[in-house]
C-alpha positions, -999 to +999 in steps of 0.1 A: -209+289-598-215+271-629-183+247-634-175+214-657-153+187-646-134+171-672-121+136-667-136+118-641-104+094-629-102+090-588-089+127-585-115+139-608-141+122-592-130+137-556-129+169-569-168+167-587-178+152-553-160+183-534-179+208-564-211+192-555-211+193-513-205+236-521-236+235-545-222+248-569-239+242-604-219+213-619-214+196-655-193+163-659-175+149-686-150+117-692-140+096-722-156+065-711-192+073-699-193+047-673-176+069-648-201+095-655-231+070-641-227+074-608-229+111-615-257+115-640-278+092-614-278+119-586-289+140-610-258+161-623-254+168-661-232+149-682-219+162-707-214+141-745-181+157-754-158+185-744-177+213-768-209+210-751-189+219-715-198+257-723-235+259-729-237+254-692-207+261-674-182+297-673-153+275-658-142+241-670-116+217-648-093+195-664-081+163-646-061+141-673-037+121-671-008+141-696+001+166-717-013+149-750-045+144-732-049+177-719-043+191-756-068+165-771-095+178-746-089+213-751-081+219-790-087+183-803-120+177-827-151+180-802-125+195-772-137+227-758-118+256-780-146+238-811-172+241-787-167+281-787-185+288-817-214+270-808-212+290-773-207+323-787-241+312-811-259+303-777-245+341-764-253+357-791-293+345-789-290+351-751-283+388-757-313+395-782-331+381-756-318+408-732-302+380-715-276+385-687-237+389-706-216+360-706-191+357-676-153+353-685-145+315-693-117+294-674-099+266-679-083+253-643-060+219-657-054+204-620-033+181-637+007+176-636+016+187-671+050+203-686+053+237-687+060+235-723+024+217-732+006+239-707+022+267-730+013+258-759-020+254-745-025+286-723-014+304-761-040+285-780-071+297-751-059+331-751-066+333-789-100+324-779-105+350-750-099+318-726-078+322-700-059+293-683-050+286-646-025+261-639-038+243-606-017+210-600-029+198-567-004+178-540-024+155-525-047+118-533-085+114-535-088+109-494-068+139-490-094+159-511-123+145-491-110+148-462-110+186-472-074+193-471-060+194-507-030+218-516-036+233-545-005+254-562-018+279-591-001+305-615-020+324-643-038+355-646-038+370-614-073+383-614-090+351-627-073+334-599-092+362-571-122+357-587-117+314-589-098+316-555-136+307-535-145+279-557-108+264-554-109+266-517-140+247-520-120+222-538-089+226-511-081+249-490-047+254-491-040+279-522-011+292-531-004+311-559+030+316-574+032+334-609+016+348-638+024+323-661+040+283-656+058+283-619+030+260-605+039+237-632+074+236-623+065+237-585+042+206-585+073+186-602+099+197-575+071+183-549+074+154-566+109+147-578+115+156-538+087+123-531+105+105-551+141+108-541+125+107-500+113+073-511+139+058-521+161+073-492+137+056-468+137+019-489+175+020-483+171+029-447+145+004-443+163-026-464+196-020-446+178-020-413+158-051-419+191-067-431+200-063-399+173-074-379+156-046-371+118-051-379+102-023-400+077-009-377+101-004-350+122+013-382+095+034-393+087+043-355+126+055-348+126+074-387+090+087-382+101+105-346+131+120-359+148+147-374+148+131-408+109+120-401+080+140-422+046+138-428+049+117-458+070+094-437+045+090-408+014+089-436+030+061-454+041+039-423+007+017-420+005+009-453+050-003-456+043-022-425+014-043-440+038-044-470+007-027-487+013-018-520-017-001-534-019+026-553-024+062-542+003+072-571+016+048-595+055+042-602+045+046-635+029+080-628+055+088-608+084+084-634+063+110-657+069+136-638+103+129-628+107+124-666+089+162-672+110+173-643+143+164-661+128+182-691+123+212-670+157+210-657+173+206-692+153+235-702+171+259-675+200+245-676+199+229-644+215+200-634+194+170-614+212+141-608+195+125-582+164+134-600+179+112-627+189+082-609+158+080-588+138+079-624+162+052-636+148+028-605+119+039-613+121+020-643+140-008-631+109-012-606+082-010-639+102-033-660+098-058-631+062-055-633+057-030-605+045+003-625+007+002-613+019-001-578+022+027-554+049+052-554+067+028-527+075-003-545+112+010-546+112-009-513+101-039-522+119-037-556+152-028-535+145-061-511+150-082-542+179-066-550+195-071-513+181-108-517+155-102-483+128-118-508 
């Protein structure tokens, strides 16, 4: 199949790399061209903005890090809705050639986005006879190498049939939820669910070490129990070595706890934990810890409790 990744971050990067071991006929694309290098050198194209992505590809991937970048890439000056004309030009000389017809073109954003941008969005590629799948993924680049990336999708149900082998390439675990923005507001109750688990465990872990019991036999007791969980038990290593970097920023982290408030303002539900977790969030970023994993609430709550 002849897809485009757009944005080329770590994620990005592991999913190209995923796109590649299935063969499938792949363009790249990021803002800064140096992550394209490594790329264009094993001989993949690289595309010089987001317009050119549909003179060789029928599905383009979006991995960005927000809303406003999203919008930017898609229906910003050189994003892929102004590359239509010049695709439709390419079409049209195809066909008086008695060239094969255009397949149908998708957009996949595998991004974590509000429902309200993705919206706006989805509305704005319709117009163009561009349909959108929302794909946020639950997962980190070694989890999508090591082949086992959850992907959560809503959209058109029958793009997401015909898209459903080339995602499982990507990850295999698909799960589709809606014709419209549920995977959007699924991905951010994974996450505002992360976010409160980690804090929970930083108290458990602080008042345990306050009291002499060292972490690894803490994590070991936590880990084997009722309360334990595979983020629990994948996270262990890395709090014992009092590791701290990233797979997921704090500061990425307090986006989407900040776009899950927004969510839950929008239906009128109420998330209080939600919105104290994303206040020590903040407290851990204003003490210089926002490009740390999602875990510095642990060491940020060890000053607090005066263990540091």
């Amino acid at each position: 199949m002849r897809i485009a990744v757009l944005g080329l971050g770590r994620m990005g990067a592991a999913i190209a790399e995923r796109l590649l071991l299935a063969d499938h006929e792949l363009t790249v694309w990021n803002r800064s061209a140096a992550a394209t290098e490594p790329f264009a050198a094993r001989g993949v194209r690289v595309a010089g903005a987001p317009a050119e992505i549909w003179r060789h590809a029928d599905v383009a991937i979006t991995m960005l890090a927000d809303g406003p970048a999203l919008e930017q890439v898609v229906g910003g000056e050189g994003g892929l809705i102004a590359g239509l004309a010049d695709a439709a030009g390419d079409a049209a000389a195809d066909a008086q050639a008695d060239a094969a017809p255009t397949r149908a073109r998708t957009v996949i954003d595998m991004g974590t986005v509000g429902a309200d941008t993705s919206a706006r969005v989805a509305e704005r590629l319709a117009a163009h006879d561009v349909a959108l799948l929302r794909a946020p993924v639950s997962g980190n680049p070694s989890v999508v190498a090591a082949g086992n990336l959850a992907i959560v999708v809503s959209g058109p149900r029958d793009r997401f049939d015909a898209l459903a082998p080339a995602l499982a390439d990507i990850g295999p675990h698909l799960h589709y939820v809606g014709a419209e923005e549920q995977a959007r507001v699924v991905k951010l109750a994974l996450n505002l669910m992360l976010a409160g688990t980690t804090q929970l465990l930083a108290e458990a872990l602080v008042l345990l070490e306050a009291e002499g019991v060292e972490r690894a036999a803490a994590l070991g007791v936590i880990g084997g129990s009722a309360v334990g969980s595979p983020f629990v038990r994948y996270k262990s290593e890395a709090l014992i070595a009092d590791d701290y970097a990233s797979t997921f920023t704090a500061e990425l982290m307090r986006k989407d706890l900040e776009l899950a408030l927004a969510a839950g303002r929008a239906a009128s539900v109420p998330l209080p934990l939600t919105a104290a977790t994303t206040q020590l969030y903040n407290g851990a970023i204003a003490q210089g810890m926002g490009q740390l994993d999602l875990t510095a609430l642990l060491p940020r709550l060890r000053r607090e409790a005066g263990l540091d």
